[in-house]
C-alpha positions as CSV (number, residue, x, y, z in Angstrom):
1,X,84.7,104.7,97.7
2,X,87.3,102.9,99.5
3,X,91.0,104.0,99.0
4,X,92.2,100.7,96.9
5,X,93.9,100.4,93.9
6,X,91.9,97.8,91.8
7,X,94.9,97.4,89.6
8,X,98.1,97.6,91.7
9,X,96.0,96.7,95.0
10,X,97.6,99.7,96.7
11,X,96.3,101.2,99.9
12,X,96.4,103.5,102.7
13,X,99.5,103.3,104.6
14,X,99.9,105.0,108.3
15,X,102.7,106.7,109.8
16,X,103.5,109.6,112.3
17,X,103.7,113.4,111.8
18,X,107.4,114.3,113.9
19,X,107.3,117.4,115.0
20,X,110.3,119.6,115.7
21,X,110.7,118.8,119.5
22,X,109.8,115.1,118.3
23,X,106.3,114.8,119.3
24,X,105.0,112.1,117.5
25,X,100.9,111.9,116.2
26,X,99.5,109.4,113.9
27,X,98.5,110.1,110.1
28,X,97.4,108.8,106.9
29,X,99.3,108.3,103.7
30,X,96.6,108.1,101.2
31,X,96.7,106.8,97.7
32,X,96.2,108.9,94.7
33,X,93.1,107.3,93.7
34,X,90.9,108.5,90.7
35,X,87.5,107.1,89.5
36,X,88.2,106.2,85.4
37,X,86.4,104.6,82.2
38,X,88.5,102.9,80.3
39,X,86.8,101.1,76.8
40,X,87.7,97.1,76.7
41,X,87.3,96.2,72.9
42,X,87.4,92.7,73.7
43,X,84.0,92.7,75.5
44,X,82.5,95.6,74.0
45,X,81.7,97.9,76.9
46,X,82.8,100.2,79.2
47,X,84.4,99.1,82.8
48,X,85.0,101.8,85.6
49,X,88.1,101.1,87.8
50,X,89.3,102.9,90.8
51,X,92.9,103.0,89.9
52,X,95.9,105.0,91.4
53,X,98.2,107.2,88.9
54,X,100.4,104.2,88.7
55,X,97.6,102.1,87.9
56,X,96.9,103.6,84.7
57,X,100.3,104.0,83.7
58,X,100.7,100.0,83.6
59,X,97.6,99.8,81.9
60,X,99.2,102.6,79.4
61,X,101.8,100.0,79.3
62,X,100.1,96.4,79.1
63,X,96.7,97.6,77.6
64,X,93.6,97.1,79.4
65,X,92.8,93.3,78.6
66,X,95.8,92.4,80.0
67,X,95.4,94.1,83.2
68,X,91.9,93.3,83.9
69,X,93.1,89.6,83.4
70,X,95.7,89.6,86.2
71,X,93.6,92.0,88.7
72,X,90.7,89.0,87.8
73,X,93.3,86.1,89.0
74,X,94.6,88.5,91.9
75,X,91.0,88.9,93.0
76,X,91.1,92.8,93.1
77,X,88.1,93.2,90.6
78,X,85.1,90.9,90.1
């Protein structure tokens, strides 16, 4: 499963650890991505999206036809 938002587009971002005497080592911020159903009454069926926490709080917000729509023109989901 690769670490991308389907909805928001979000991914892994990199940085350093800093230590105390400023030693600095590269790391990875990843996304908080979770695997969810959501039911799309327009179409009838079930569609699974790999969508950060964010992600499903705009479609909490827009609804899912709505979001599906613009991740569809963004090119994020087939």
């Amino acid at each position: 499963m690769s670490k991308i938002c389907e909805v928001t587009g979000k991914k892994v971002m990199f940085g350093n650890n800093v230590s105390f005497s400023i030693n600095k080592t590269k790391r990875r911020f990843d996304v908080n991505i979770s695997k969810k159903r959501f039911y799309v009454p327009e179409e009838g069926k079930w569609v699974t999206l790999n969508v950060s926490s964010k992600g499903v709080k705009i479609i909490d917000k827009k609804g899912i036809s709505a979001v599906l729509k613009e991740s569809r023109a963004k090119g994020l989901i087939d």
